[in-house]
N, C-alpha and C positions, 0 to 999 in steps of 0.2 A: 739323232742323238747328238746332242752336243758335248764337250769335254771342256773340264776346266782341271788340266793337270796339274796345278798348283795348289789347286786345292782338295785333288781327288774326289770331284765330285762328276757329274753326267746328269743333266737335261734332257729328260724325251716328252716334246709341248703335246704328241700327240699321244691316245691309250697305247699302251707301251703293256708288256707282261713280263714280271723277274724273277728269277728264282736265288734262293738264299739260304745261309741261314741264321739264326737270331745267336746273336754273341754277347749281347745283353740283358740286364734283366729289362721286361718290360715294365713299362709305370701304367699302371692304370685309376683312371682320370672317371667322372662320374659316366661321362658314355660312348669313352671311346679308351684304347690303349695308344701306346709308343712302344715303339724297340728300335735296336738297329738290325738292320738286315746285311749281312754281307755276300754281295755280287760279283757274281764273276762274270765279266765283260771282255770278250776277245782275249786280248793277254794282259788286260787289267784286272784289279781286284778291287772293289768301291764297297762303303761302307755308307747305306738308307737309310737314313730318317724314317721311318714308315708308320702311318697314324691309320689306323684298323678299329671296327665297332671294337667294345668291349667284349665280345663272345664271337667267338669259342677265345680262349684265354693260350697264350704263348708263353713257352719257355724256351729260356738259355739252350742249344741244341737243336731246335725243331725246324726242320726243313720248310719254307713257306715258299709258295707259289701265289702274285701277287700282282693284280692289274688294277689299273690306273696312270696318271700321269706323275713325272718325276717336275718339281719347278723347283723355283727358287723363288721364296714368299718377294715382293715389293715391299713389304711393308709389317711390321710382327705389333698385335696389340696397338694398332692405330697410330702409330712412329714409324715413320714414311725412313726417319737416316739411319734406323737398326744396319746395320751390318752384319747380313746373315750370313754370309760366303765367310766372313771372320769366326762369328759365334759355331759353326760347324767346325772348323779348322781346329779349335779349342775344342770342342766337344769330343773329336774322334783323335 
């Protein structure tokens, strides 16, 4: 797991499992969702991104248990100089 405390964020490049829970509404998209999921990490607390099918459906509240890898896109919508470490720092 990597750290980036300035931006309150963590990279795990390898399947990784988190437990959370959604402080957000979620958006849902034709077939998939978004929320945020907030983490608690040693004596950190982080706050995911997390992009899940569409079903089963999440709410504000509900505790998620969630495998897969944690990155930081290269590139959003085919623009390699997005700035995602900034567009996150704004988001949360």
């Amino acid at each position: 797991v990597e750290t980036y405390p300035s931006y309150g964020t963590f990279v795990c490049k390898t399947a990784c499992h988190i437990e959370g829970e959604v402080i957000r509404i979620p958006e849902a998209k034709d077939t998939y969702q978004t929320f945020v999921l907030r983490v608690s990490h040693v004596k950190n607390m982080y706050d995911v991104l997390v992009r899940v099918p569409l079903y089963p459906r999440f709410h504000v509240g509900d505790r998620v248990s969630v495998s897969g890898s944690i990155s930081i896109p290269d590139f959003v919508d085919g623009v390699s100089s997005f700035d995602y470490l900034s567009y996150l720092h704004v988001l949360f």
